[in-house]
ZANUDO-829600 format. One line per 8 residues: number of its first residue (from 1); their letters; for each residue x, y, z of C-alpha. Coordinates in steps of 0.001 Angstrom, whole numbers, plus 524288, in hexadecimal, padded with zeros to 5 digits. Layout:
<sites>
NUM> a> X/Y/Z  ...
</sites>
This chain:
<sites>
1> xxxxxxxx> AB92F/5B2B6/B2415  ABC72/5A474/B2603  AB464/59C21/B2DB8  AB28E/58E22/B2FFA  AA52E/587D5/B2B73  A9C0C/57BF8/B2B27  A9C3C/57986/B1C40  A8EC0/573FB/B156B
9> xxxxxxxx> A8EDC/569EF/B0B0E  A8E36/57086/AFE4D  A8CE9/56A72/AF014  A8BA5/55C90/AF745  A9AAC/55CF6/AFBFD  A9D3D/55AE0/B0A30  AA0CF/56416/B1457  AAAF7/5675F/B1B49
17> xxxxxxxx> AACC5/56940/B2BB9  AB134/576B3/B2A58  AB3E9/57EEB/B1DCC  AB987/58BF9/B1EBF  AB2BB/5975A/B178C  AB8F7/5A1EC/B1112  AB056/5AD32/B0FAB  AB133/5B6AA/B040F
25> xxxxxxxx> AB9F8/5C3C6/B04E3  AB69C/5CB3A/AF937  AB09E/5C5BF/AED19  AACEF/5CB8B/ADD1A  AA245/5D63C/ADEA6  A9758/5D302/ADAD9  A93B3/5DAA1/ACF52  AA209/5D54F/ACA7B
33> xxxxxxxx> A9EBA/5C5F6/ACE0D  A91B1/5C8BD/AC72B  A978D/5C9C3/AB987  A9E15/5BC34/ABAE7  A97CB/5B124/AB5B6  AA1CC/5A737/ABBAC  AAB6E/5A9C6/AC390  AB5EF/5A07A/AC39D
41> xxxxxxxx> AC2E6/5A51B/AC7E8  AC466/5B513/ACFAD  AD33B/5B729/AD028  AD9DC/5C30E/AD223  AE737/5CA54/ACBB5  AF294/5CFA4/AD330  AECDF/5DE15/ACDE6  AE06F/5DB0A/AD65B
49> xxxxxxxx> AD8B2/5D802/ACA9D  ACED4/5CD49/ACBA4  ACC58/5C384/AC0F1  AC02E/5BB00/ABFDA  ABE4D/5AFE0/AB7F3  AB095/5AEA6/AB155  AB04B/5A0E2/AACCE  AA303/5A13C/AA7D0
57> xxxxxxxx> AA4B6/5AC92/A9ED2  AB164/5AB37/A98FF  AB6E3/5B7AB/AA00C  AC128/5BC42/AA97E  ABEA6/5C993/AAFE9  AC637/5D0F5/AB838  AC29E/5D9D8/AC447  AC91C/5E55C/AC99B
65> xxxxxxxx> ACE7A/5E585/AD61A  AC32A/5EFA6/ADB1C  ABB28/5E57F/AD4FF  AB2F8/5F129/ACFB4  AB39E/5EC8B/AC1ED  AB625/5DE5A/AB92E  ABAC2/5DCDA/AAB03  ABB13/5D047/AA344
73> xxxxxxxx> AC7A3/5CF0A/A9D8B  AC54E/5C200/A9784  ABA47/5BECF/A902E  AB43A/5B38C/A8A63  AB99D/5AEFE/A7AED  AC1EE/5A27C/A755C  ACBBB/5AAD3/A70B5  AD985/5ADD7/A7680
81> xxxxxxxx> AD83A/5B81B/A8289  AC940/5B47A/A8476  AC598/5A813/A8BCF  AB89F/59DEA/A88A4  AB5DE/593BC/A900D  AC1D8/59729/A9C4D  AC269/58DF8/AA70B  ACDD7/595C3/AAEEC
89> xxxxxxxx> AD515/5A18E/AB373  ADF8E/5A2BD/ABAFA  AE713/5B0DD/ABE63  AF6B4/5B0F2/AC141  AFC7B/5BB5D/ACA62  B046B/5C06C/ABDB9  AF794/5C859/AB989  AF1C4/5BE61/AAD41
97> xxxxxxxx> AE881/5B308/AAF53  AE53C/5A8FF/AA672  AD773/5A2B6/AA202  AD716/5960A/A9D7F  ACA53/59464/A93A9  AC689/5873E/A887A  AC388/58E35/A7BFF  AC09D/58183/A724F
105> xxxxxxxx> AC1CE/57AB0/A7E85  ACF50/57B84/A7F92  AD5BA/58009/A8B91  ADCB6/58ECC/A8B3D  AE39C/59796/A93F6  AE59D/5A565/A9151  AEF2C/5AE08/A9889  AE8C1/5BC0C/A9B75
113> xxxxxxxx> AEE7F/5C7F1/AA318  AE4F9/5CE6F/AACFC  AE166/5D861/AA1FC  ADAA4/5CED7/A9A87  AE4FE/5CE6D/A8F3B  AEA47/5C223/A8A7D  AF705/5BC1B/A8DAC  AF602/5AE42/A8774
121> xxxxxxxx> AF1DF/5A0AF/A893B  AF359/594B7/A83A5  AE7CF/58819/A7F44  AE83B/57C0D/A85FD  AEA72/57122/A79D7  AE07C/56752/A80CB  AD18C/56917/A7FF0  ACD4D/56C03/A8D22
129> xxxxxxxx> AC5D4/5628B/A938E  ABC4F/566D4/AA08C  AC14B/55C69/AA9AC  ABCC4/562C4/AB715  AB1E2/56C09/AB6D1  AA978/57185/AC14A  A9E19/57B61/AC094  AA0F4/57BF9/AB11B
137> xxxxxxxx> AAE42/57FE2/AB32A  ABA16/57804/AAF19  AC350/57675/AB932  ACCE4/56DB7/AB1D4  AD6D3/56FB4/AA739  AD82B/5800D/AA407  ACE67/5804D/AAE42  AD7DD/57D6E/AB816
145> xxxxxxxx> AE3C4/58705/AB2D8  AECAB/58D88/ABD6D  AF4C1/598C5/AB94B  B00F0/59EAD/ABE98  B04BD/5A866/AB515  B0E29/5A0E6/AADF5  B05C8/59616/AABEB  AF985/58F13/AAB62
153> xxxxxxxx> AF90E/58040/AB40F  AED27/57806/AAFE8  AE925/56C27/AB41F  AE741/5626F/AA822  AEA77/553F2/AAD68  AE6E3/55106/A9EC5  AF51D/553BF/A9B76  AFAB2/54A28/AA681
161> xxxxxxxx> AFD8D/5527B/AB104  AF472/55A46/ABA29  AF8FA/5684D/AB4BF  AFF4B/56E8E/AAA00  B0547/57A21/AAB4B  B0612/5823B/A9E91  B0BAC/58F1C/A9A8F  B0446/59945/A95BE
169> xxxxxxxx> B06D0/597DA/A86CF  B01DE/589C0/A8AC5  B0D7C/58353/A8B8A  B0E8B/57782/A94F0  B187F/579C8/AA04F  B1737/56F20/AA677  B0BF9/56400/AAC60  B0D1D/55DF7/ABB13
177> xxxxxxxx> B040B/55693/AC565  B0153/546EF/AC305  AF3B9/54568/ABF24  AED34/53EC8/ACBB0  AE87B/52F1A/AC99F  AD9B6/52F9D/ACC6A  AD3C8/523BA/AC8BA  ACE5E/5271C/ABB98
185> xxxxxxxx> ADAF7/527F8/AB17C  AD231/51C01/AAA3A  AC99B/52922/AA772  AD2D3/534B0/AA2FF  AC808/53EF5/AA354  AC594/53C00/AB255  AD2B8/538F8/AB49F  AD60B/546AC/AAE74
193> xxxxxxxx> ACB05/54D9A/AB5A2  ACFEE/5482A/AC355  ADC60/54E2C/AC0F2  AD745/55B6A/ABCF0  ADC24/56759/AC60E  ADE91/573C8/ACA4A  AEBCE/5793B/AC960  AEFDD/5841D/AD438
201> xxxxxxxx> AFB4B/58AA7/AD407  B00A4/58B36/AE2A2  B05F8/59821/AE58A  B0FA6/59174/AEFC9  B145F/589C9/AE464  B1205/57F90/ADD56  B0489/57983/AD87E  AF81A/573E2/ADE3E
209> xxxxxxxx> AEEE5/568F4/AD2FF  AE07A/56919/AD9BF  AD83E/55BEB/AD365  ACAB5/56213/AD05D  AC3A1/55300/AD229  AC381/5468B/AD60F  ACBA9/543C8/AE1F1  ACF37/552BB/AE765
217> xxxxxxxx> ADD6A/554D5/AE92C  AE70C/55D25/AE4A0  AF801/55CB3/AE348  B0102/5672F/AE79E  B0C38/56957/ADC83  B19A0/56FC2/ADE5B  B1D23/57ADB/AD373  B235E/5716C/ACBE2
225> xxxxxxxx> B175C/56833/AC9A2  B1C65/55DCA/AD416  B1323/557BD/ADC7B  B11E0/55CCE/AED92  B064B/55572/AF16D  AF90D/55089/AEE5B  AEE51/55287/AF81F  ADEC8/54D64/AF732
233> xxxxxxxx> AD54F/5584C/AF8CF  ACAF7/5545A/B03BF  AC016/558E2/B0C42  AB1E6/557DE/B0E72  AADB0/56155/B050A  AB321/55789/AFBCB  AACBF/54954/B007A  AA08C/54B44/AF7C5
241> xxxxxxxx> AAA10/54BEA/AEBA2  AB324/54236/AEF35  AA70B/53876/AF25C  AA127/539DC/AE412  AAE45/5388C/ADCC2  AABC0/531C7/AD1EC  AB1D8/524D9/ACB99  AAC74/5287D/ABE57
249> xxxxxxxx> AA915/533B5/AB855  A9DE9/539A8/AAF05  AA151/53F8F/AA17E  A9B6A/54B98/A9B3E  A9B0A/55119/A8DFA  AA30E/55D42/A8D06  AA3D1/5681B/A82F4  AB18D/562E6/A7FBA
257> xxxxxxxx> AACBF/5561E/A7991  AAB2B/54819/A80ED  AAA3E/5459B/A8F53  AB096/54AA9/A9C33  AAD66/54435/AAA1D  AA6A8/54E05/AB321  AB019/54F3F/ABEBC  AACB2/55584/ACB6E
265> xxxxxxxx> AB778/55DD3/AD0AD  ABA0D/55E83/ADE24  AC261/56CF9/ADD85  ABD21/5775F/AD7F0  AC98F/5817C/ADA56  AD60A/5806D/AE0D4  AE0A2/58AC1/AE257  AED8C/58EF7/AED22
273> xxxxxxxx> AF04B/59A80/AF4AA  AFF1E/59ECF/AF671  B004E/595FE/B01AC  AFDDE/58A7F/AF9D9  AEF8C/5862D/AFCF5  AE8B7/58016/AF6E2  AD9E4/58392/AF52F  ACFBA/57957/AEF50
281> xxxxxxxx> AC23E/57DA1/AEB0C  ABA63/572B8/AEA92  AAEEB/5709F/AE21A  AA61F/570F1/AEF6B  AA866/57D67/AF553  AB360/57BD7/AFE6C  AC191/57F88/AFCA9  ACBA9/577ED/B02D5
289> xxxxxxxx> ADA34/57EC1/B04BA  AE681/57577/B0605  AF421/57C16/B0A56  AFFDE/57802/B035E  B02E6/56BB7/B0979  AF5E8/566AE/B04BA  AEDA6/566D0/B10D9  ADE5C/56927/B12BD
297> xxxxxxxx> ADE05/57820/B196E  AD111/57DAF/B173C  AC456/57B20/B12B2  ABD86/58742/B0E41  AB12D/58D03/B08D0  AB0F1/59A01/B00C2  AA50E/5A2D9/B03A2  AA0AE/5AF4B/AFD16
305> xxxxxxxx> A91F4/5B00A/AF819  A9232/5A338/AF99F  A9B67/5985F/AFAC4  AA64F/59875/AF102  AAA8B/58C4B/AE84F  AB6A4/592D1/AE213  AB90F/59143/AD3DE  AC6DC/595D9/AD51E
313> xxxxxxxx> ACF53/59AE0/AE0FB  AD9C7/5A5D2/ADFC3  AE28B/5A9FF/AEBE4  AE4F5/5B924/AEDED  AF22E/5BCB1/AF4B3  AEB72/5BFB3/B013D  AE7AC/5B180/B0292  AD997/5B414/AFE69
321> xxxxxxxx> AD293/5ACC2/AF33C  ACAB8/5AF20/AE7E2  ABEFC/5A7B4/AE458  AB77D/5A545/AD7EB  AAD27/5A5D4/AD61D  AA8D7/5B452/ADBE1  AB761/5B77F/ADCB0  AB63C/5B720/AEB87
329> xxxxxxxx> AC23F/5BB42/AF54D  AC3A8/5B158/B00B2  ACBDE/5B1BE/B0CB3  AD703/5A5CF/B07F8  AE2FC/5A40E/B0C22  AEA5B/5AB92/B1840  AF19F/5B6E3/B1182  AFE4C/5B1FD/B15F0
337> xxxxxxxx> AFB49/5A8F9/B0AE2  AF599/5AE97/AFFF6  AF31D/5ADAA/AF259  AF978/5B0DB/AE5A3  AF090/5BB80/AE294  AEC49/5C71E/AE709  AE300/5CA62/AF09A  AD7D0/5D625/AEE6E
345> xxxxxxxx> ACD0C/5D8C3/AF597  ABF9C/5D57E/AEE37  AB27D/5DC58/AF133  AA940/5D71F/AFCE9  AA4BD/5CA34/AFBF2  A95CB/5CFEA/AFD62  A92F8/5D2FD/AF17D  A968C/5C60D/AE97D
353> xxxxxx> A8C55/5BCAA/AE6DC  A8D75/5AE2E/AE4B3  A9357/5A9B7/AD790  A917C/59F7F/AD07B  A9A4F/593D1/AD877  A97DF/597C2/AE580
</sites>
């Protein structure tokens, strides 16, 4: 049930006049969501199979439709078919899904089919370096992977262009999207940072880049990498972040050897629906949805046991969504415009329980 509410300030960002809240539909039973340590992506296969992500231990599982039983069919190690240290998954409608991991700090993806067995992958020849991280989880780099089944688009401005797309024996296919000035190229790790994004593939066609910090914005592409439009992300939810911008930035120490700068992001997920919005998961809780001309729709607020900040977003065909953490179903999108996946009923919302994230 939608419903228009009088939103309170939460985590110090401001409020908005009116948010829209989208209740939950179905959600992980409980004594499923229980064996999760953290959730960080719920999508689901065209067989009805769900697949969770467990970033914190190194594992993918996957749930049967009646949801009456999980398996892990990935499980922590450095070598090839295992994953240690992942940052991402993404699933393709052709069945596999890939995981992208830093064993020896050094970003890989591996190609897997829903069974669990091994299909391929390839290493990333730069050490991967934590740019944008939130909550202890990298969003940058591998972090950021989108993957359509014939290949894997990640955002790495390091190489000159906002993404490179790369087959999957790790071949370059091509890079596209100008790097954005911001004010700091005198500092390449900021300068780098501000330019990290999110890649989503837009099932109308074509490709949206999402900047994770500093100014919020994000570009529309066509399939062939060419520029539509740019558009600046605003709202009230967002004045608090936008007000403390910084003009320089701290450094920390990190495991990699020397110094990054600690950089707030402003998204925390972003994906389309087969009409070609755009949704925005902010780092507050609030989700704002563009349509495919670039305009402001919809502000909305995901509840369940709890309010929701999403991790990661994935459409069903019946225009609903899926929402990690919990792996929570959500009333999206009108069916006349629906997702690229498949819709299935999940168990009654009643039994989950918060997770960690909401």
């Amino acid at each position: 049930m939608r419903q228009l509410v009088l939103a309170a300030v939460v985590l110090g960002f401001g409020p908005s006049l009116s948010v829209e809240t989208l209740n939950s539909v179905g959600a992980l039973p409980a004594h499923l969501a229980g064996r999760i340590e953290e959730m960080t992506a719920c999508e689901q296969a065209a067989d009805g199979q769900f697949f969770i992500f467990d970033r914190r231990s190194h594992t993918v599982y996957a749930v049967a439709p009646s949801h009456d039983r999980m398996r892990e069919i990935i499980q922590i190690g450095a070598e090839r078919g295992r994953v240690l240290r992942p940052t991402a998954f993404d699933l393709a409608d052709d069945g596999t899904f890939v995981v992208a991991d830093a064993p020896g700090n050094r970003g890989r993806v591996q190609v897997f089919h829903v069974s669990g067995a091994t299909l391929g992958g390839f290493t990333l020849a730069a050490r991967e370096s934590p740019l944008i991280v939130l909550d202890g989880q990298v969003m940058s780099g591998v972090g950021s992977l989108e993957y359509t089944g014939r290949s894997v688009l990640i955002s790495q401005p390091e190489n000159g262009a906002l993404v490179t797309e790369y087959a999957l024996d790790g071949s370059t296919i091509r890079t596209f999207g100008a790097l954005r000035p911001t004010g700091q190229e005198h500092d390449p790790p900021v300068h780098l940072a501000l330019n990290a994004g999110a890649v989503v593939v837009n099932p109308s066609g074509g490709y949206y880049y999402v900047f994770l910090a500093g100014r919020p914005m994000f570009r529309k592409y066509d399939e062939g990498g060419g520029l539509l439009f740019e558009r600046h992300v605003e709202g009230r939810e967002l004045d608090s972040y936008i007000r403390s911008l910084p003009t320089s930035w701290q450094r920390k120490t990190v495991a990699q050897g020397g110094e990054l700068p600690v950089v707030r992001p402003a998204i925390r997920a972003a994906a389309a629906d087969s009409a070609g919005n755009l949704w925005l998961a902010l780092a507050a809780p609030y989700t704002y949805v563009y349509d495919a001309e670039g305009d402001k729709r919809r502000t909305v607020q995901f509840r369940a046991a709890g309010v929701v900040s999403p991790t990661s977003m994935a459409f069903t065909r019946k225009g609903q969504i899926l929402i990690a953490p919990g792996c929570f179903l959500f009333p999206g999108s009108p069916p006349e415009q629906a997702g690229k996946r498949p819709a299935r009923s999940l168990s009654p919302p009643r039994r989950a329980r918060p997770r960690p994230g909401t």
